[in-house]
PyMOL commands that place a pseudoatom at each C-alpha (Angstrom):
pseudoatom trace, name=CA, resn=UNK, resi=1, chain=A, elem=C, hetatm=0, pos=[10.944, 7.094, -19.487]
pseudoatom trace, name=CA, resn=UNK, resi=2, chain=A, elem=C, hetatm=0, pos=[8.426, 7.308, -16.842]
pseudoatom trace, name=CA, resn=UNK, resi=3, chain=A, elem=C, hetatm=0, pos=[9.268, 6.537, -13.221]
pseudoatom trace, name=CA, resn=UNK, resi=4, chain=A, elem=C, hetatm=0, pos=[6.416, 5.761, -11.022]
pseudoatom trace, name=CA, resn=UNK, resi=5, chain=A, elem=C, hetatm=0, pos=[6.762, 8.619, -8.079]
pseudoatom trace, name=CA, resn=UNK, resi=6, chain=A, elem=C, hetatm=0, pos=[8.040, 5.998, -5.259]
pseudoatom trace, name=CA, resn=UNK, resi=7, chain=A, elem=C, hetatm=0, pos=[10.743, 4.941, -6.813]
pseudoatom trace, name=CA, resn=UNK, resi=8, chain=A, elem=C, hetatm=0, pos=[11.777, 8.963, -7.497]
pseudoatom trace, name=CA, resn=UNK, resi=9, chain=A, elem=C, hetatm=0, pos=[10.875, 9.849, -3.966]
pseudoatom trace, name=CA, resn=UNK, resi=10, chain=A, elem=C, hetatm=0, pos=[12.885, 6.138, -2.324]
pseudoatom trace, name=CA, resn=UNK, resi=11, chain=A, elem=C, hetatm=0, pos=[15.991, 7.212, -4.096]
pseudoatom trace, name=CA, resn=UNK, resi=12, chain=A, elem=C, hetatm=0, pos=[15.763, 11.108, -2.937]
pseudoatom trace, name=CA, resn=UNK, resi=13, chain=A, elem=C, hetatm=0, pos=[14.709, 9.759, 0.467]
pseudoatom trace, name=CA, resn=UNK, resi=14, chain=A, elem=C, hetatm=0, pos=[18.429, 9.103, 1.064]
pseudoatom trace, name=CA, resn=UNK, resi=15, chain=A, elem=C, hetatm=0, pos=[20.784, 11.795, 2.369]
pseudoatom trace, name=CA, resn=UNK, resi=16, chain=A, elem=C, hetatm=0, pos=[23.443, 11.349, 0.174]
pseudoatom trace, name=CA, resn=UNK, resi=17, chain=A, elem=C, hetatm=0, pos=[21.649, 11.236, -2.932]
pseudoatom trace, name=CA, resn=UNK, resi=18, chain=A, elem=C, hetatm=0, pos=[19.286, 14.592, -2.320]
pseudoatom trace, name=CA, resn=UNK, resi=19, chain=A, elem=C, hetatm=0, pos=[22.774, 16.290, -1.672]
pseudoatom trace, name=CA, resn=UNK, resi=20, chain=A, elem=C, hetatm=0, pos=[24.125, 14.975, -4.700]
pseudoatom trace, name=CA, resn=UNK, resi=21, chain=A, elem=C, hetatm=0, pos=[20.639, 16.065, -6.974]
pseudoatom trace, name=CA, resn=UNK, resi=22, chain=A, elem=C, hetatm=0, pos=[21.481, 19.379, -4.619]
pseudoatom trace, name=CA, resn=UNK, resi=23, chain=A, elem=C, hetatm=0, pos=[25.126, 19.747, -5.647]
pseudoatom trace, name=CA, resn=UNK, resi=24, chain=A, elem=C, hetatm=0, pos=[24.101, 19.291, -9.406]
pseudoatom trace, name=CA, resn=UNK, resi=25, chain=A, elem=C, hetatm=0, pos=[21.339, 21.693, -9.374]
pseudoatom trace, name=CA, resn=UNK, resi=26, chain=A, elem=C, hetatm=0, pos=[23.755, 24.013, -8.197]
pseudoatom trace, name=CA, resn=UNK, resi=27, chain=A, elem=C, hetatm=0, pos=[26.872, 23.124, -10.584]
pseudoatom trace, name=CA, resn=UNK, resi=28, chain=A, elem=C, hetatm=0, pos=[24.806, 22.042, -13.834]
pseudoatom trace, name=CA, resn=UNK, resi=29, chain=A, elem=C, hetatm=0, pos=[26.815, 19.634, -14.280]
pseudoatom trace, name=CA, resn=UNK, resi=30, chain=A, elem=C, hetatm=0, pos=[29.957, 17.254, -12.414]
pseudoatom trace, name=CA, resn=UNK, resi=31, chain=A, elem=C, hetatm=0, pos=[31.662, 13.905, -12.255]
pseudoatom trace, name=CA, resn=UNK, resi=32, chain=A, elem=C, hetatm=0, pos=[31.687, 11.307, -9.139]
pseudoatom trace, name=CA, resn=UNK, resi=33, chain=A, elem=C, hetatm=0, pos=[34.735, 12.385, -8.597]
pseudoatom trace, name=CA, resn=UNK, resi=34, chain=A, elem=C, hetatm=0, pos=[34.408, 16.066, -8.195]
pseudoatom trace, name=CA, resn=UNK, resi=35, chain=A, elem=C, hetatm=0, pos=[30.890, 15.489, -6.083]
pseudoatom trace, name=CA, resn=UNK, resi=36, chain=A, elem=C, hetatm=0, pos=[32.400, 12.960, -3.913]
pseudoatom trace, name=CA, resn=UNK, resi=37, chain=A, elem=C, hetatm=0, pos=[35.216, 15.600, -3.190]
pseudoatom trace, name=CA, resn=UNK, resi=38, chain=A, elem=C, hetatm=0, pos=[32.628, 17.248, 0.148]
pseudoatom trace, name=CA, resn=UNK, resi=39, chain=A, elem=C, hetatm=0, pos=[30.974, 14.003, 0.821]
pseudoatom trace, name=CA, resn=UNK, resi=40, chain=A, elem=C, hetatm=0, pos=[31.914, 11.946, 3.581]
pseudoatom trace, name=CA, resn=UNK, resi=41, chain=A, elem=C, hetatm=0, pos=[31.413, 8.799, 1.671]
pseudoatom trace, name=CA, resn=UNK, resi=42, chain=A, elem=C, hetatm=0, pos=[34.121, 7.117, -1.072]
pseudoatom trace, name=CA, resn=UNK, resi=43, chain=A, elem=C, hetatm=0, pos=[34.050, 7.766, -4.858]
pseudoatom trace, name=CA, resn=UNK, resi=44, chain=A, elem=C, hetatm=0, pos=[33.208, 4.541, -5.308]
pseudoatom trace, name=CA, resn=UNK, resi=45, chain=A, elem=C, hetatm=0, pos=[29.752, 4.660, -3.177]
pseudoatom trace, name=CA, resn=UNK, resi=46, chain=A, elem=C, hetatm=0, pos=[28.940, 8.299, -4.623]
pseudoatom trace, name=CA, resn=UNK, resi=47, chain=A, elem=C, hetatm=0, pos=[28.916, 6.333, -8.442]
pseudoatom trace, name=CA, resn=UNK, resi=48, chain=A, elem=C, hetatm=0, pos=[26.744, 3.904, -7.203]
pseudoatom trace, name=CA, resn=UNK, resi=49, chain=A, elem=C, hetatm=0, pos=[24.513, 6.380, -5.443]
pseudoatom trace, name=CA, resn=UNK, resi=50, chain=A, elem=C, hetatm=0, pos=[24.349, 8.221, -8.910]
pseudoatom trace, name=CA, resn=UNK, resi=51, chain=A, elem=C, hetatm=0, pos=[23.572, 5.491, -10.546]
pseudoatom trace, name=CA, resn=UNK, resi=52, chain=A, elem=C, hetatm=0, pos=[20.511, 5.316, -8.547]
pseudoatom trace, name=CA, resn=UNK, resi=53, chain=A, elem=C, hetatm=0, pos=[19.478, 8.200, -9.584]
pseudoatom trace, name=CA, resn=UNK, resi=54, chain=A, elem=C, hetatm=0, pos=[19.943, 7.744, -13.107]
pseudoatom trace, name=CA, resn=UNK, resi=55, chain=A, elem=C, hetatm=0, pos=[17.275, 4.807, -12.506]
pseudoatom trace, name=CA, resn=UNK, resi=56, chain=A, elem=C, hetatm=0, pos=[14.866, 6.983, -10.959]
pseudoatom trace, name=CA, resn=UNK, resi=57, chain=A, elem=C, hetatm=0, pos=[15.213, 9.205, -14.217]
pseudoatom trace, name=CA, resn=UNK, resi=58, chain=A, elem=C, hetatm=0, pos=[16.154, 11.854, -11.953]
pseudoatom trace, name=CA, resn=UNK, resi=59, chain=A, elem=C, hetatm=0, pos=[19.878, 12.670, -13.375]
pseudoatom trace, name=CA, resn=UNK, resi=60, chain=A, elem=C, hetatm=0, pos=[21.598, 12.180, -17.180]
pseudoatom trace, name=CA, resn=UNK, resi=61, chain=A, elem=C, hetatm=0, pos=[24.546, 11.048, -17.585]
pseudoatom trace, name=CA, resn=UNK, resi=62, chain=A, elem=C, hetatm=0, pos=[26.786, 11.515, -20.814]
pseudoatom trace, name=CA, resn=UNK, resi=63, chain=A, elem=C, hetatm=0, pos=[30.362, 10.073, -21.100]
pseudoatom trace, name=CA, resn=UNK, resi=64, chain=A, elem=C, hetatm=0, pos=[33.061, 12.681, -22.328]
pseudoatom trace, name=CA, resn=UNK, resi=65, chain=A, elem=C, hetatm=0, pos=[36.880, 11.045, -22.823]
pseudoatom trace, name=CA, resn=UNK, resi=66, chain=A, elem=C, hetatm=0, pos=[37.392, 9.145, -19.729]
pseudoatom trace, name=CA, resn=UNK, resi=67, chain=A, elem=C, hetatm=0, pos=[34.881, 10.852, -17.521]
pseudoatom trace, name=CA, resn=UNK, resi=68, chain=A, elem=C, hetatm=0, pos=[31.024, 10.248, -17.193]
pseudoatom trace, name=CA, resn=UNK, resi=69, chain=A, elem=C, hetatm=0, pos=[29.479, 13.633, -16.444]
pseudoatom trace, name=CA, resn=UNK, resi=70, chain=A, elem=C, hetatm=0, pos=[26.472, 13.785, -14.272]
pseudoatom trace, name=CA, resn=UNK, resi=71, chain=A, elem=C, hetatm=0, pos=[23.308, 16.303, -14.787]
pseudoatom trace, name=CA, resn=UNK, resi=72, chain=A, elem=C, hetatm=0, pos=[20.116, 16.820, -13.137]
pseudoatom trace, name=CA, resn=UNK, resi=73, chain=A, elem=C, hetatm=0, pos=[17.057, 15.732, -15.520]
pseudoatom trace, name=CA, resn=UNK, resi=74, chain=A, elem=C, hetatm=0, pos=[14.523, 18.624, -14.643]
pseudoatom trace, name=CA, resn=UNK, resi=75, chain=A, elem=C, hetatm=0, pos=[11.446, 17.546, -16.161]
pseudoatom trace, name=CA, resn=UNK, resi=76, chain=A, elem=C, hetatm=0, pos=[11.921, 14.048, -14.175]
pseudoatom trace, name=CA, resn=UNK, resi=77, chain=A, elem=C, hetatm=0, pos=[11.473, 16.154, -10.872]
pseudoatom trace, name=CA, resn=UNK, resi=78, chain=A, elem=C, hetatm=0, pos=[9.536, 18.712, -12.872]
pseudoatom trace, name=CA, resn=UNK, resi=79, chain=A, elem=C, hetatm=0, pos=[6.439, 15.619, -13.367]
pseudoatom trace, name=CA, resn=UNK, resi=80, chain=A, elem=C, hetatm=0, pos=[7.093, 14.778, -9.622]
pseudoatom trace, name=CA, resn=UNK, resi=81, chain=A, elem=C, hetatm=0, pos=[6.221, 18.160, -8.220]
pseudoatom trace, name=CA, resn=UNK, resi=82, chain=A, elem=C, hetatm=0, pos=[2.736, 18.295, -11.051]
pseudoatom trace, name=CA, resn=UNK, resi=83, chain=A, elem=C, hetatm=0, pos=[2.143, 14.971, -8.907]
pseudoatom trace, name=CA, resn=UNK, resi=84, chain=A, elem=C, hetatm=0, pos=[2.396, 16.294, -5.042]
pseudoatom trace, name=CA, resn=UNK, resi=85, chain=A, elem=C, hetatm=0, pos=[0.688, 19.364, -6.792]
pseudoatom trace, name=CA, resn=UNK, resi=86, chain=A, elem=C, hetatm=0, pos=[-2.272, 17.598, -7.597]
pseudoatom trace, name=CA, resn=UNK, resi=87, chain=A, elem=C, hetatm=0, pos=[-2.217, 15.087, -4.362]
pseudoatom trace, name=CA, resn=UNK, resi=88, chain=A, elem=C, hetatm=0, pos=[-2.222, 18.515, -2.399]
pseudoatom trace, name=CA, resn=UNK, resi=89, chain=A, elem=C, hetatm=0, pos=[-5.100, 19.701, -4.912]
pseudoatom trace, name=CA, resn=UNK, resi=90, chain=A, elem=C, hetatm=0, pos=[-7.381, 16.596, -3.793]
pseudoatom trace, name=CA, resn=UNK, resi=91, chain=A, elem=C, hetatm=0, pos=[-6.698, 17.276, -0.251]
pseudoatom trace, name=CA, resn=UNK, resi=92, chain=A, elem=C, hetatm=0, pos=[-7.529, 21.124, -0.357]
pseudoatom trace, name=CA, resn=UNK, resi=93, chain=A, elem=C, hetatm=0, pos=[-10.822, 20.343, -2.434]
pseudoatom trace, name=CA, resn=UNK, resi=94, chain=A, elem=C, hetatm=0, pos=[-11.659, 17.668, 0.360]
pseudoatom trace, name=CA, resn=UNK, resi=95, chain=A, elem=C, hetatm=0, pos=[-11.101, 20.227, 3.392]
pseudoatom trace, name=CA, resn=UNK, resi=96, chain=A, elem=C, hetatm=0, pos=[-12.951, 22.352, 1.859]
pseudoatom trace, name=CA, resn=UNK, resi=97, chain=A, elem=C, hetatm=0, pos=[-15.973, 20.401, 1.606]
pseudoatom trace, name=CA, resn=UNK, resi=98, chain=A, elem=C, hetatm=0, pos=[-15.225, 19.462, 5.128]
pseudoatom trace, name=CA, resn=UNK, resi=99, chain=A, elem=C, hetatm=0, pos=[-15.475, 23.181, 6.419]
pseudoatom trace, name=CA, resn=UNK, resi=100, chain=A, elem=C, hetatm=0, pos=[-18.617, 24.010, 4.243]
pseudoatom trace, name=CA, resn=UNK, resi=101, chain=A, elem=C, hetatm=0, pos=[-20.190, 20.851, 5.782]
pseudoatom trace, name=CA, resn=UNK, resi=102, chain=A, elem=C, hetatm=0, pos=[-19.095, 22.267, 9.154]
pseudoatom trace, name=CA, resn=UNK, resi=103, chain=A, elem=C, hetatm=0, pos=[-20.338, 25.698, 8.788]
pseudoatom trace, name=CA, resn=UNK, resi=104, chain=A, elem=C, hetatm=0, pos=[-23.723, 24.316, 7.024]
pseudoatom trace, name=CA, resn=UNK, resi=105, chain=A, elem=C, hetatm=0, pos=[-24.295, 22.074, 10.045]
pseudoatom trace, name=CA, resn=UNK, resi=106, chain=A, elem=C, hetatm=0, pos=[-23.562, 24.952, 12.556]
pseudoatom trace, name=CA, resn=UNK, resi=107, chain=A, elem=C, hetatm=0, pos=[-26.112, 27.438, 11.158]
for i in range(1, 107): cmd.bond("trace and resi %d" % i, "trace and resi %d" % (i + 1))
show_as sticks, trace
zoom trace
């Protein structure tokens, strides 16, 4: 599943949801319940904020008994950075024709 990039970057643009992508990075994997534990928001609003994120193709989720764990989908963010990559790419091949423009019209 490809996500086009603003709906990746509009669901890490919120706090809560680039410190839950943060928290799973760090644990590999968790529930809603054990990530909501050092957020200042309920259980309830961390699931929906995950499922958010599971939309954006940015996390997995797989259900085990009664709990739903939650992991980060690296190549989701992994296609996201290729994209800033080559955005950045454009822009450095454009300054640069900028400064030899410059330094051809100052000599």
């Amino acid at each position: 599943m490809t996500v086009a990039p603003a709906e990746v970057f509009a669901a890490l643009g919120d706090p809560h949801r680039l410190a839950l992508v943060q928290q799973l990075s760090r644990e590999g994997q968790a529930t809603a319940t054990t990530l909501a534990a050092p957020m200042p928001v309920s259980r309830q609003a961390v699931t929906k904020h995950l499922q958010v994120l599971e939309g954006a193709g940015l996390l997995r989720s797989r259900r085990t008994g009664r709990e739903v764990l939650y992991v980060v989908h690296p190549d989701a963010l992994a296609r996201q950075a290729r994209w800033l990559d080559d955005i950045a790419a454009a822009w450095e091949r454009r300054l640069a024709g900028v400064k030899a423009a410059a330094e051809k019209g100052a000599s």
